[in-house]
C-alpha positions in Angstrom: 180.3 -17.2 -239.3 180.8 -17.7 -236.0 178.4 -17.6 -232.8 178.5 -14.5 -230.8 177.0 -14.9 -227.2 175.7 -11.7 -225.7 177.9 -10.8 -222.7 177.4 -8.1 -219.8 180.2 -5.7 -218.8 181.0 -6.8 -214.8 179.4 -3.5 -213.7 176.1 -3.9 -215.0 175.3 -7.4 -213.8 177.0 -6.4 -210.4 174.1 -3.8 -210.4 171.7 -5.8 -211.4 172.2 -8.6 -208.7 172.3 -5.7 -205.9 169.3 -4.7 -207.5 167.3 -8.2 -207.4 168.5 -8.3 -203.1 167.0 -5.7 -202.6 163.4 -6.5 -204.2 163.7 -9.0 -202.2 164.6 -8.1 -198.7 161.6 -5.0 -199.0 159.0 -7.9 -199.9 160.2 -10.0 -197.2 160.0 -7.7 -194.6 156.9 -6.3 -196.1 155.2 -9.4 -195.4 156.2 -9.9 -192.3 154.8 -6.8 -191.4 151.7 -8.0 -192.9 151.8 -11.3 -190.7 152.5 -9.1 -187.3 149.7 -7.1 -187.9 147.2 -10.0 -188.6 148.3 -11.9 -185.6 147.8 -8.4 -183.5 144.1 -8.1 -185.2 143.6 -11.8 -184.3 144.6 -11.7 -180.8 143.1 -8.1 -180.0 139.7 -9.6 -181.3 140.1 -12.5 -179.0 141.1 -10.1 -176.2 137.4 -8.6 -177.0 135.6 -12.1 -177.0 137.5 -13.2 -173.7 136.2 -9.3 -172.2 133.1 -10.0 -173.5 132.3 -13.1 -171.8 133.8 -12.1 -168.8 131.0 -9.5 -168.4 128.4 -11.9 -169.6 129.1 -13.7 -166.6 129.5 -11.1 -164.2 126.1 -9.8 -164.8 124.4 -13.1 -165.3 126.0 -14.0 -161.3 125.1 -10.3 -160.4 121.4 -10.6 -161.5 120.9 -14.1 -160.5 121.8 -12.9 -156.8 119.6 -9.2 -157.6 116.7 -12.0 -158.5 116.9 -14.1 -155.5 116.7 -11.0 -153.2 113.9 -8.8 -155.3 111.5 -11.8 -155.4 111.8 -12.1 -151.5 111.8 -8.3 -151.4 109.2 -7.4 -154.2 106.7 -9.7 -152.2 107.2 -7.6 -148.9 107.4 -4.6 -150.8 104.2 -4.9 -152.3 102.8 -6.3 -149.5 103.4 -2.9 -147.4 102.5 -0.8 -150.9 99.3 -2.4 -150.9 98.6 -1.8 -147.1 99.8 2.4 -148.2 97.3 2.1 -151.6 93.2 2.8 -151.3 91.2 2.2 -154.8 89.2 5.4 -156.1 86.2 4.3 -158.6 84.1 5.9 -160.8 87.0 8.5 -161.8 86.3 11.2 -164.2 88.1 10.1 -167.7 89.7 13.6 -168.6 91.2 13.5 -164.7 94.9 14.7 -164.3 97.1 12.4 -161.6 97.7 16.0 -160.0 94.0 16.5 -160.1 93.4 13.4 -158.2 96.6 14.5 -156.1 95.1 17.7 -154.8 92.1 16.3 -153.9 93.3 13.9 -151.4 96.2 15.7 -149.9 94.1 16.5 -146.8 94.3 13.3 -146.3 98.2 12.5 -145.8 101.3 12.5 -148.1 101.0 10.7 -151.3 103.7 8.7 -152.7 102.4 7.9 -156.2 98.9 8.2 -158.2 98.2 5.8 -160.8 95.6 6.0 -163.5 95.1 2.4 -165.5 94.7 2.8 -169.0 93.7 0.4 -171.8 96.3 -1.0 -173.6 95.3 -0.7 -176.9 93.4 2.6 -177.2 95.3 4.3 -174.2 92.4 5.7 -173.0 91.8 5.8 -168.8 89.1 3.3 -167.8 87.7 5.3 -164.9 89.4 3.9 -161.8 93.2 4.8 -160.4 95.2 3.5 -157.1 96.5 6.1 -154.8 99.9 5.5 -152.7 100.4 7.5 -149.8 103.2 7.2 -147.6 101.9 5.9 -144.4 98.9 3.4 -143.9 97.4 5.8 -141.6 96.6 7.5 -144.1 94.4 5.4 -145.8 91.4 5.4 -143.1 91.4 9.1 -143.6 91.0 8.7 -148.1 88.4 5.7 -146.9 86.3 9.0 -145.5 86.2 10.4 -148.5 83.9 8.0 -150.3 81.2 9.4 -152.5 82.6 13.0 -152.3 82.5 14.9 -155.1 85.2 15.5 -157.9 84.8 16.6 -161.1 81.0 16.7 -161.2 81.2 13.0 -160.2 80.9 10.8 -156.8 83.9 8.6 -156.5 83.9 5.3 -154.9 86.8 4.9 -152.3 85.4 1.4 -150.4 87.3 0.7 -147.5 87.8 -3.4 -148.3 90.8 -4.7 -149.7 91.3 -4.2 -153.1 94.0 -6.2 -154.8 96.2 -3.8 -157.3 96.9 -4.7 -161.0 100.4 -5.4 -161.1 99.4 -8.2 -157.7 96.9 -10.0 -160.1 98.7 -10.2 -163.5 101.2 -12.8 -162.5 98.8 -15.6 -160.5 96.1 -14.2 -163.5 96.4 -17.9 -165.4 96.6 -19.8 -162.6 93.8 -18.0 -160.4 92.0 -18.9 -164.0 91.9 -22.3 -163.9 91.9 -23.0 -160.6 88.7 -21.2 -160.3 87.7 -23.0 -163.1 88.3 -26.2 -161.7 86.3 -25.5 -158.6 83.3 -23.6 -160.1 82.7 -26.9 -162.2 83.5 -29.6 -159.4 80.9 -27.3 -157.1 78.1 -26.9 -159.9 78.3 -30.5 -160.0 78.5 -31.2 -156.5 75.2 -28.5 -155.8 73.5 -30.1 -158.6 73.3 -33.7 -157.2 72.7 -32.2 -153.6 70.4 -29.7 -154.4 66.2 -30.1 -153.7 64.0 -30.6 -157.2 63.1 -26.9 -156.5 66.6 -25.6 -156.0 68.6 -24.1 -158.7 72.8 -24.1 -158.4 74.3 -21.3 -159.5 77.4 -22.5 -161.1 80.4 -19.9 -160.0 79.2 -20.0 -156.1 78.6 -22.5 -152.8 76.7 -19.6 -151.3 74.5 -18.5 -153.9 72.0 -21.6 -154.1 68.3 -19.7 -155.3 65.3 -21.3 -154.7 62.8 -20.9 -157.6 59.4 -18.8 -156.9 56.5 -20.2 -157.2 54.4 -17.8 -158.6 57.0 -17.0 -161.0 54.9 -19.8 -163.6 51.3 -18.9 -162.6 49.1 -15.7 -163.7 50.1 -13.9 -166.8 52.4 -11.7 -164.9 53.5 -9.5 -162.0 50.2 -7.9 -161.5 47.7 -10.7 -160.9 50.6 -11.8 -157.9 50.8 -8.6 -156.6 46.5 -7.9 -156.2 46.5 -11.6 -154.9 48.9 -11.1 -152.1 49.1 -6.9 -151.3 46.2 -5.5 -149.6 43.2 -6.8 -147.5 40.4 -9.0 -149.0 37.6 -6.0 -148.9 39.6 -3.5 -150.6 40.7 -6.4 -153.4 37.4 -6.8 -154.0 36.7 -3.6 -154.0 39.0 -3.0 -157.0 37.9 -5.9 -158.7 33.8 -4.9 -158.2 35.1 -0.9 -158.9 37.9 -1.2 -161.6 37.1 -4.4 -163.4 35.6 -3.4 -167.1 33.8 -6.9 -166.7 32.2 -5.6 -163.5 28.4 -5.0 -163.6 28.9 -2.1 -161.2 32.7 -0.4 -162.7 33.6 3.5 -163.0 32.6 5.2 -166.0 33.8 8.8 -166.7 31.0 11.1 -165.7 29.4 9.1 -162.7 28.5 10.0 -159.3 31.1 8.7 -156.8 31.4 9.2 -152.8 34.8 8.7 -151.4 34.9 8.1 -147.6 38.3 8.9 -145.7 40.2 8.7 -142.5 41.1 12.0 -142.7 39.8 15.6 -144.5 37.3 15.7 -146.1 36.5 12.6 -144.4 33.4 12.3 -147.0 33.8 13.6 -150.6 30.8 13.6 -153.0 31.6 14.5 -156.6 31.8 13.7 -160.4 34.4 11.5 -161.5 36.4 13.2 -164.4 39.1 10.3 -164.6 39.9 6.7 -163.7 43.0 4.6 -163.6 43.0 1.2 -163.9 46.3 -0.4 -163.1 45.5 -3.0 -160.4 47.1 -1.9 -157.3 47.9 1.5 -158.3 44.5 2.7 -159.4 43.3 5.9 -159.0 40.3 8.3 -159.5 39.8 12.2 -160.1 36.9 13.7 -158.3 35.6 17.2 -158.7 32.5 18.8 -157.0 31.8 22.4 -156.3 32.7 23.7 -152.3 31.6 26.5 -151.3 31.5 28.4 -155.2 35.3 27.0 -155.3 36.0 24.0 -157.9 37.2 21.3 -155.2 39.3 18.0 -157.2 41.0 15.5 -155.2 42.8 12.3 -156.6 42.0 9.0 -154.7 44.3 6.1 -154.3 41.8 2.7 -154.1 44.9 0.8 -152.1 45.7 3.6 -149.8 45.0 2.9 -146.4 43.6 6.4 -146.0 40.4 5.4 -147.9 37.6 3.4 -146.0 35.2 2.8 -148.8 34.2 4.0 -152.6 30.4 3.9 -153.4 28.7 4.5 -157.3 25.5 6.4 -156.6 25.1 7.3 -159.9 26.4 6.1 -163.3 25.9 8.4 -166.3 22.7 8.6 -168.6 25.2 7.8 -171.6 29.1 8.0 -171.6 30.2 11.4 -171.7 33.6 12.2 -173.0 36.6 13.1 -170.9 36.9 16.7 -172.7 33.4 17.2 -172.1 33.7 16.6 -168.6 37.1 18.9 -168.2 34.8 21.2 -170.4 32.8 21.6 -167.3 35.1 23.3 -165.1 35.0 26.2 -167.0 30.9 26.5 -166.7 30.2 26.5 -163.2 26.1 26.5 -163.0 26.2 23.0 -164.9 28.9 22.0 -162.2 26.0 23.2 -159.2 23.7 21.5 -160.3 25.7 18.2 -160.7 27.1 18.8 -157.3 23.3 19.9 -155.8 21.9 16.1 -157.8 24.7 14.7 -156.3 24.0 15.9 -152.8 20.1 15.0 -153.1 22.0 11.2 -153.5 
């Protein structure tokens, strides 16, 4: 049997060739299309990274040069802002910057009204900066210290004051400078200084000497009858107002105040006494006239010449007992009648 080999009529293989070029020229030019549009994409994004860095640099060089000039002008500027600006203390917390705004526009134009706040709550802490737009201005707000806003007297003092945004960038080095000098001048005050001198540590100014009496007596009081007042009324106080006196006040004695002025001699019965050293006092009643007569006596007043006991009491009488007695006026005679027989 012989071998038969598969053959294709001339027009079907003709077709088929055509049909295999022109696969071929579609996915040819197919990918070059593909290769175009990558190298556009490629070069488009490096057109963006070249435009980019073009701007980068512009606006580095444009606020390196903006820099240079705002930290010479910034200085000046704030210079002449703090010259314009006055410091308003003891602000009312619920205050409005067109509150504060109305109340000093008497005193010029304002420019600007700024309330500080805390940073972390937000709230205002009581003080604000006003701007105004001439520095003649500013004498005319420094009258206006201690008026009244808001129920409260404002401070406006007419010093210098330095505003935040000034302190905050010399803040850490102000710190340790001062620092540095309030511990070289504590030590320097403390190997100067007397035995009886104390250095205050933050200050060259402030050197206290310590008082002496500050580590005798057991307190103010024994200072104060030591060195206020003459000798005779001391010891009047001390012979008058002493509970370890022989001849002290009782409630319900016989006393007879003498005076520089009316009554310039007062007889009565004392009601009450008040021992505290240099601010004692007594309460004296007798009867003037059928009128009930009390006067209160200071023993340190230089008003008073002399206070004489005539009589103490048979036994102590309480202090109701002897308010008691206003009310029943023939016992009161005839205390005030024993009392003028003295």
């Amino acid at each position: 049997m012989a071998d038969t080999e598969t053959t294709h009529p001339p027009a079907a293989a003709a077709e088929l060739e055509n049909m295999d070029d022109d696969i071929s020229e579609e996915d040819k030019e197919i990918m070059l299309m593909k290769k175009r549009v990558e190298e556009m994409e490629a070069e488009a994004a490096k057109l963006r990274e070249m435009q980019a860095e073009v701007e980068r640099q512009s606006e580095a060089a444009q606020e390196g040069s903006a820099s240079g000039d705002t930290e010479t002008q910034s200085a000046e500027d704030q210079n002449a802002t703090d010259i314009r600006s006055v410091y308003v203390g003891n602000v009312d917390y619920n205050a409005t910057p067109e509150e504060i705004q109305g109340h000093f526009q008497a005193c010029g134009v304002i420019n600007r009204v700024t309330i500080l706040c805390d940073k972390f709550t937000g709230h205002p802490k009581g003080y604000a900066y006003v701007e105004f737009s001439e520095p003649e201005h500013v004498d005319a707000a420094v009258a206006m210290n201690e008026s009244l806003f808001r129920g409260r007297l404002i401070k406006v003092p007419a010093s210098p004051t330095f505003t935040l945004p000034t302190m905050l960038p010399n803040l850490a080095r102000w710190a340790s400078r001062s620092l540095a000098t309030s511990t070289r001048t504590f030590a320097t005050a403390a190997t100067e200084a007397a035995p009886e001198v104390r250095a205050y540590p933050f200050s060259t100014n402030a050197i206290r000497s310590i008082p002496a009496h500050v580590h005798k007596g057991r307190g103010i009081m024994p200072y104060l009858i030591k060195t206020l007042g003459p000798a005779d009324k001391r010891e009047m106080i001390w012979r008058l107002f002493n509970r370890k006196s022989p001849e002290h006040l009782i409630p319900g004695s016989i006393v007879s105040v003498t005076q520089e002025h009316a009554p310039t001699q007062f007889t009565g019965v004392l009601l009450a006494v008040r021992r505290r050293g240099v601010d004692s006092t007594l309460l004296v009643r007798n009867i003037v006239n059928r009128t009930g007569v009390e006067i209160q006596v200071h023993a340190m007043s230089p008003h008073v010449k002399e206070i004489k006991l005539l009589r103490k009491p048979v036994k102590r009488t309480k202090r109701a007992k002897l308010y008691f007695l206003r009310d029943d006026p023939d016992k009161m005679s005839q205390i005030a009648s024993s009392a003028r027989k003295l």
